[in-house]
C-alpha positions as CSV (number, residue, x, y, z in Angstrom):
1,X,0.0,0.0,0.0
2,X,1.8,2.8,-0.9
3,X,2.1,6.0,1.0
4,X,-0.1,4.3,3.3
5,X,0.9,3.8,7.0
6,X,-0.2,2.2,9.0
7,X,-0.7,4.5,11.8
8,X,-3.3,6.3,8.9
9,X,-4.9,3.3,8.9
10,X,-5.5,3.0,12.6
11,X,-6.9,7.0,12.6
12,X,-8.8,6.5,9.9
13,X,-10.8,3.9,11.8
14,X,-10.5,5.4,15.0
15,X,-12.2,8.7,13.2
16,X,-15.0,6.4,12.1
17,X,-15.8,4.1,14.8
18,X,-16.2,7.8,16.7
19,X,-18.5,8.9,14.2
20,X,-20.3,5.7,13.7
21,X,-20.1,3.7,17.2
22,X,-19.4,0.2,17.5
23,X,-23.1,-0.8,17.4
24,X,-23.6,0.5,13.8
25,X,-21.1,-0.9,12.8
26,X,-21.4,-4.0,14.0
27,X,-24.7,-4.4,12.3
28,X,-23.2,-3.0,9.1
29,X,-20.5,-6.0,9.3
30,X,-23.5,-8.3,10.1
31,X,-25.6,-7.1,6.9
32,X,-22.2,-7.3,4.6
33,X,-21.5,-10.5,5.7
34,X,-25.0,-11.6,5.1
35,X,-24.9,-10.2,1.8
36,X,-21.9,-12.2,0.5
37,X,-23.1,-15.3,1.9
38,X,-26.6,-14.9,-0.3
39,X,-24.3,-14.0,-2.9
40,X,-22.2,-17.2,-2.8
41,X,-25.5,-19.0,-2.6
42,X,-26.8,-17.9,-5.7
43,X,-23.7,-18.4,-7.5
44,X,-23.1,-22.3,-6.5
45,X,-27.3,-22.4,-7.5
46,X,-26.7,-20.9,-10.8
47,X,-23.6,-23.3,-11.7
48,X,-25.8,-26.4,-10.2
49,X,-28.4,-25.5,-12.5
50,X,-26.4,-25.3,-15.8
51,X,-25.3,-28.8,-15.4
């Protein structure tokens, strides 16, 4: 990553877990995480039913 520290990274994230709060985000990591796993779903469906 370049020009990218790693102390950046860390206020970066500090900045928005201060704007957010941890519960937001939480639930944001929840619905993401939900959100790939439908979409990995429908992908392995899609390929079973072409065979």
């Amino acid at each position: 990553m370049a020009g990218i520290s790693i102390w950046s990274l860390l206020l970066i994230f500090a900045i928005v877990l201060l704007l957010f709060g941890t519960k937001k985000l939480r639930n944001i990591g929840g619905d993401l995480g939900g959100a790939i796993k439908n979409f990995k779903k429908s992908i392995n469906d899609d390929k079973s039913n072409k065979e």
